[in-house]
N, C-alpha and C positions, 0 to 999 in steps of 0.2 A: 504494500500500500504506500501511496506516496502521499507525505505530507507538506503543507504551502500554507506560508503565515506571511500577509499581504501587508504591510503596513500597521503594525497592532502597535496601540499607543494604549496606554491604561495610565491615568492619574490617581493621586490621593491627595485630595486638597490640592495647595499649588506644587507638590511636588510630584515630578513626572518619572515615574518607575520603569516604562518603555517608552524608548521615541520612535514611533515612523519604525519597525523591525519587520524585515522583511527576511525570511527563511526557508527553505525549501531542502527537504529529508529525502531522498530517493529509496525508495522499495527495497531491502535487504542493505543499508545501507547505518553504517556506524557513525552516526554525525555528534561529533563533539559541542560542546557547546561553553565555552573557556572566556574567563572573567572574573576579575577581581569578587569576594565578598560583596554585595552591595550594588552587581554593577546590573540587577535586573532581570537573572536568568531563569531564576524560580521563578520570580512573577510572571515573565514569562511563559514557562508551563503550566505555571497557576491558570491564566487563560484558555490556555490549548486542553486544560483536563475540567475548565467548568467553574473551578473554584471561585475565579473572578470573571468577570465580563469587561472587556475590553471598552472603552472608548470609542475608540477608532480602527477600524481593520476589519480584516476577514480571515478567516482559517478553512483552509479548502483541504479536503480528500478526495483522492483519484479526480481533483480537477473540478469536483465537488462543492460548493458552500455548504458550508455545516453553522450549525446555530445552537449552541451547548447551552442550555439553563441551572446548567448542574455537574457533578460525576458522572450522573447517571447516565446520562445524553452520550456524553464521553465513552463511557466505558461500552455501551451498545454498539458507537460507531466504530471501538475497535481497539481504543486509547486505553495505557495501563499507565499504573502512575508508581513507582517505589519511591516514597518520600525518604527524606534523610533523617526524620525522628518515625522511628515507623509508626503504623494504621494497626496495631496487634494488642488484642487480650490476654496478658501475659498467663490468667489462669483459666485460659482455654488451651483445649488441644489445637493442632497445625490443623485437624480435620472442621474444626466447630470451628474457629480461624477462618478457614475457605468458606463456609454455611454463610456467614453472617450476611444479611443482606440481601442477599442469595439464596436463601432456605431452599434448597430442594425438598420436595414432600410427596409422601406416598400416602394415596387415601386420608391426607390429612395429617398426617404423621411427617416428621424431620428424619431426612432416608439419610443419614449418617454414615451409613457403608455408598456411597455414591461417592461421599464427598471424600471417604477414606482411598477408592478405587479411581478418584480424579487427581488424588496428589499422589497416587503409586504410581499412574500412568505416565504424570510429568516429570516424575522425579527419578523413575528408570531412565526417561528417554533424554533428559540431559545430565545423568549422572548428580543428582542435587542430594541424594541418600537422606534422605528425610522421612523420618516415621510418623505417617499420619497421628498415630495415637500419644507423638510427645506434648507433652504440656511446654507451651512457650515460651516462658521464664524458664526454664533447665534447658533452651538451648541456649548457645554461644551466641555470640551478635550473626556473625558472619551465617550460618545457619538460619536466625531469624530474617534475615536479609532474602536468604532464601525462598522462607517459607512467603514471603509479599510477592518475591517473582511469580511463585507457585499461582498464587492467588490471582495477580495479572493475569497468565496465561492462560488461566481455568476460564475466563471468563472472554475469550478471544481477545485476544488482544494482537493485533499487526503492528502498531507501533508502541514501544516500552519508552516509558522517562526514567532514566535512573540521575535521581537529584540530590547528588555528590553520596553516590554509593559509597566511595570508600573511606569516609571521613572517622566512619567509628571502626574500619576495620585493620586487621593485623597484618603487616607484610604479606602472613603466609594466604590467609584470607582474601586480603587483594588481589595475589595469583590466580585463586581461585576462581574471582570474580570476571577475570579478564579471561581466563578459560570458559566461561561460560557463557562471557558475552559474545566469544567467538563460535561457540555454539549453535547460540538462538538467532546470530547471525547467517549463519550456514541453511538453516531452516528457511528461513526468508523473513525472520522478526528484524524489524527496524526500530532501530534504536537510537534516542536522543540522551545524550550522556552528558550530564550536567556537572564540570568539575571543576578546580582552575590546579590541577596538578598536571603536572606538563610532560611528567614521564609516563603518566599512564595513558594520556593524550596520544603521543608520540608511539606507544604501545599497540593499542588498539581503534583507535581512531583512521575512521576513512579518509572523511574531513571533517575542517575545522572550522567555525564559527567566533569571532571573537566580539563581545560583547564590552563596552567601557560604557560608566554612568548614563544606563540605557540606551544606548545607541551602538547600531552594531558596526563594529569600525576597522572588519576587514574580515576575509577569509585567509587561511593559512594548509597545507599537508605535513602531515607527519612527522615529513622528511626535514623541517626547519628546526633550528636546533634549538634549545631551550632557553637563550638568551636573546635569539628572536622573539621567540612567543611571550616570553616577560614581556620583553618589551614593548611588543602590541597591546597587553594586557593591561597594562598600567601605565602607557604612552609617556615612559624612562626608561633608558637604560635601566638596571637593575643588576644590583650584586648577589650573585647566587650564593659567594662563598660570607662566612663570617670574619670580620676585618677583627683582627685584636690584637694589640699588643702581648708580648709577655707580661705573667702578670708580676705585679710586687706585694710578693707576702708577705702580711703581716703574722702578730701571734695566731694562735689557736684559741678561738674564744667558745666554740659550738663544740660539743664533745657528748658523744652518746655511749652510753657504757651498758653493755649484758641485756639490750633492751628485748622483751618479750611480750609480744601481743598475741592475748587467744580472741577468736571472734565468740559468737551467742553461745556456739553449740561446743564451745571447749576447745578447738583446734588451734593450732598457734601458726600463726599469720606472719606473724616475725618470730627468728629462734635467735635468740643469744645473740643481738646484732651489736657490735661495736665500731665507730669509727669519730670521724674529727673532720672540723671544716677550719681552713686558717681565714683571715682577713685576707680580702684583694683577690680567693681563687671561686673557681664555680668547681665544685663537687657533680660531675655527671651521675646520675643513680639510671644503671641502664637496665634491658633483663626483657622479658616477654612480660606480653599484661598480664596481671592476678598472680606475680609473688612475691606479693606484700609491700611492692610501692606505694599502695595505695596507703594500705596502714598503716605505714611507717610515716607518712606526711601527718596522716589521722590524729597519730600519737602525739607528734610535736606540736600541734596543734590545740591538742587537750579533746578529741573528738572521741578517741579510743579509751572506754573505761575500766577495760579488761588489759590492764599493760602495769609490765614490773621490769622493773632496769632502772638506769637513770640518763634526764636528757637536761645538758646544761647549756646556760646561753649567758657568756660573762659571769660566770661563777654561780650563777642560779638557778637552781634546779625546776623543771619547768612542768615535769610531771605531779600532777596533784592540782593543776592551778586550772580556772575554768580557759575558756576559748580566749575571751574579753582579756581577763588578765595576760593571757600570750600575748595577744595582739600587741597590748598595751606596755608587753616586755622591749617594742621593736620591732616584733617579727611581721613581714609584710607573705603576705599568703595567697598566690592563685591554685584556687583546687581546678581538679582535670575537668570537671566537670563544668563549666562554666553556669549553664543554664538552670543547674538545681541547686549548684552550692554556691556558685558565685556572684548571682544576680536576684533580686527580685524583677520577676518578667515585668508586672502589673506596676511597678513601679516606675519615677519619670531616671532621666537619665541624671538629674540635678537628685536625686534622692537614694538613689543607687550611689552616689560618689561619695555618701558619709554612712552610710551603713551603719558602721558601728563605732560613728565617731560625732553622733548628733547630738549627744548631751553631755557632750563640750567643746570649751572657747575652741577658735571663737564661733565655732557655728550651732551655741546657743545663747540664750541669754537668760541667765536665771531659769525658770518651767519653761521659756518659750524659746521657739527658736529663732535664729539670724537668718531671716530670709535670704538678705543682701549677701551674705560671706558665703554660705549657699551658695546662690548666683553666682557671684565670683568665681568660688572655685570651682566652680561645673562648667561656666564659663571658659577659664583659663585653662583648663584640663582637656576640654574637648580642643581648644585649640590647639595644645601640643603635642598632642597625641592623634591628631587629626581623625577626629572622629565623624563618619560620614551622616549626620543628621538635619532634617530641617529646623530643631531647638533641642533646647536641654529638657525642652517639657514632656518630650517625646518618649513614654512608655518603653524600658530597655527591650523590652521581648519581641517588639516591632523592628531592631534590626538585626544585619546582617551579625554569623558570625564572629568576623572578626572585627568589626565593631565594639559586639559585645562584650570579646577578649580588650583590646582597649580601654574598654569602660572600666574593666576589674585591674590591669594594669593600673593605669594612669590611681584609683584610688590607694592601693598597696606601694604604690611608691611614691603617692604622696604626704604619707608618712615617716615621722621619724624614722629612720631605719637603725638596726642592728643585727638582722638577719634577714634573708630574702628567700624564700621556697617558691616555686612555680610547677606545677605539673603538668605535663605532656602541654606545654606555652603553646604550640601551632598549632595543636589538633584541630584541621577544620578549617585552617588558614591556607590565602592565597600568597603567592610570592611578594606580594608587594607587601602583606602586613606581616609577614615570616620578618622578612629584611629589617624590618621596624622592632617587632618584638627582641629578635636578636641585638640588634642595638641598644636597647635600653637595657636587657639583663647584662651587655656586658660594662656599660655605664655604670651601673650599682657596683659591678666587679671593681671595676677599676677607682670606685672612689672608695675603698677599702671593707666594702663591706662582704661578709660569706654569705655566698651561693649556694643553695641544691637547687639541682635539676633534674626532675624525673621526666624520659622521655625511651618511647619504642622508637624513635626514628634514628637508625645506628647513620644516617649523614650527620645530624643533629647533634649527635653523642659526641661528633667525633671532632666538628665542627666548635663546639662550644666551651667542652671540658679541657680544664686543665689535668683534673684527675677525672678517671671512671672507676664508681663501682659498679661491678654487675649482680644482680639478686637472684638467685634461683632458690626456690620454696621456704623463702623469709629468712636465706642466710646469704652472706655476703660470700659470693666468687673469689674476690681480692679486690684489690682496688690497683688499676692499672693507668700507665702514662695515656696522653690519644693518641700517641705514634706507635699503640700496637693496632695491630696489625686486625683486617675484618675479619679475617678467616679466625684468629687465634678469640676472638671478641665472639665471636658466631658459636666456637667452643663452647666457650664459659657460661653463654647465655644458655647452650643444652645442660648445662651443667659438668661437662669433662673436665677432669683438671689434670695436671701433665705428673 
């Protein structure tokens, strides 16, 4: 099926989400669709699958006008949509998953063996290995990612949107994903792949579409190299690599000693963990997701209640103390998760920037608050951190991404500091706010303060850190220079040690 998007303009208030975008998918065809966080891509598809109604434009099939009041319209005409926060009942089955909305019914009755013998059928025949009867919270992301394809394709679907599939998933996951897209490619599924990562563009991608602050501002193939396509992307050159000086260490002020985290059910999360951060260096914390990065931030943080060791910051022990009190030791904090730990969505972007730092100077005054310092600093913050909004009054959950990372940047450094933790900083970022975010963590480095950084991405790892630890099953690998080597770093992360 061939798909044609004629001029689609969509506003919100005065600010213009697409300009005049004009696109055309060809039948079995992989078309990319690459641009900054922000620059309009999802809304984009948000049009083409129903969710919004355009303005201005038309959206044609086989040559067709079509007229969407919905998903539904969408999903008839053929249209699948895998969103990037998925559409799933984490405590249903993959089977009641497929039902939803869709009921199949026999004399009145929910025919649940259909829906189990329609995700066997799709899931033998592009290798997806998925058991209808798993409950969907006990699978993996990459797996639930799956089971949405599944669901798209259950329902005819000719042309798939996958809208930055791979932001939540694992290296090995990602592979996966690009084996499949080559797949449902082969079949004759058209696919509109919505990402702004350049090697997987480059990977899998027919063509290329290049999208800037709604306006589509060029076509590109495969075959152009990566600092091309930045540079279409964000209309600058762009530095792929991270610029840093050596650093200058200072003392040792952060020191974790025997630390042990169990989670609900008893298991320990972290085993016996000890290391040290000095002033001036970034501590890489590398490893595969879930062992016990997460926790281990958790802990330092005061989030984990089931934890025995000890964890100091300038001679102070920091286990026992609540969340606030950390904060209040110095410690500036981006959790992985942006959108549940790091933002309130419902909130404005000027109310998001003091969190937990509104009932004091100077942005209160006595019971009430400093409107104006407020202002200011939400103000000043989105300016330097260039945060893409039409005001600071604007509700955080309404933007992009990396945006939102921004927003949680810009307020944890704009804090006193004494210690700096960020976890997995890019996840979900495009090169142009990567380039930015890197900047600023190594800025804090270099004005003496200690780094962690937990992150899967081994460029990242290797790019950033002065030291790497690596974690496998809540114990430390060793802690190694970044001039070892990927292959011996790829070991460590299975767990081998020599």
């Amino acid at each position: 099926m061939k798909l044609e998007l004629r001029g689609i303009t969509k506003r919100f208030g005065a600010f213009t989400a697409n300009d005049h975008i004009d696109l055309v998918v060809e039948p079995g065809e992989v078309h990319a669709l690459l641009g900054e966080n922000g620059a309009g891509k999802s809304t984009l598809m948000n049009v083409l699958y129903g969710l919004y109604q355009a303005d201005e434009g038309e959206i044609l099939l086989d040559d067709e006008p079509q007229h969407f009041s919905g998903p539904g319209d969408a999903m008839a005409a053929g249209i699948g949509m895998v969103h990037q926060h998925f559409m799933l009942v984490p405590v249903f089955t993959v089977a009641e998953n497929l039902m939803l909305g869709h009921e199949p019914a026999k004399f009145g009755i929910l025919n649940l063996d259909a829906a189990r013998a329609k995700v066997r059928e799709i899931s033998d025949r592009f290798g997806f290995d998925i058991d209808p009867d798993a409950l969907v919270e006990d699978l993996p992301v990459g797996a639930q990612q799956r089971v949405e394809i599944i669901k798209a394709l259950s329902r005819n679907a000719e042309i798939l949107v996958l809208d930055e599939p791979t932001a939540v998933l694992t290296p090995q996951e990602t592979d996966e994903l690009m084996a499949i897209m080559d797949e449902l490619r082969k079949a004759g599924t058209s696919i509109v792949f919505i990402t702004h990562k350049l090697r997987e563009v480059r990977e899998v991608a027919d063509r290329i579409t290049v999208i800037r602050r709604g306006k589509v501002v060029g076509t590109a193939l495969p075959t152009e190299s990566n600092e091309e396509l930045a540079a279409k992307m964000v209309g600058r050159a762009v530095d792929l690599s991270v610029d840093k000086a050596a650093p200058k260490i200072g003392e040792t002020t952060f020191e974790v000693e025997h630390l042990t985290v169990f989670d609900a059910q008893g298991a320990k999360q972290v085993d016996d963990l000890s290391f040290t951060v000095r002033e001036g260096e970034i501590l890489v914390i590398a490893g595969v997701q879930g062992n016990g990065q997460t926790e281990l931030t958790e802990a330092i943080l005061g989030l984990q209640p089931r934890t025995h060791g000890s964890i100091k910051l300038d001679g102070k022990e920091l286990i026992g103390r609540s969340v606030k009190q950390v904060l209040d030791t110095g410690v500036g904090f981006v959790p992985e998760d942006r959108t549940v730990d790091g933002l309130v969505g419902e909130f404005t972007i000027a109310e998001n920037m003091v969190l937990d730092r509104a009932d004091r100077k100077p942005f209160s005054k006595g019971l009430a608050l400093n409107f104006s310092e407020i202002t200011e600093f939400a103000n000043r913050s989105v300016e330097a951190f260039d945060v893409r909004t039409p005001t600071i009054e604007t509700p955080a959950g309404r933007l992009s991404g990396g945006n939102q990372q921004k927003i949680v940047l810009a307020r944890e450094l704009g804090r006193e500091l004494r210690m700096f933790i960020a976890s997995q900083p890019t996840r979900g970022l495009d090169v142009g706010s990567i380039e930015f975010v890197h900047e600023q963590i190594v800025k804090v480095r270099d004005s003496g303060i200690p780094v962690i950084i937990v992150s899967t991405e081994l460029d990242e790892v290797v790019d950033l850190a002065d030291r790497i630890m690596v974690m496998v099953k809540g114990k430390s690998m060793g802690i190694v220079e970044p001039t070892t080597s990927r292959e011996k770093l790829g070991q460590m992360m299975a767990g081998i040690t020599e």
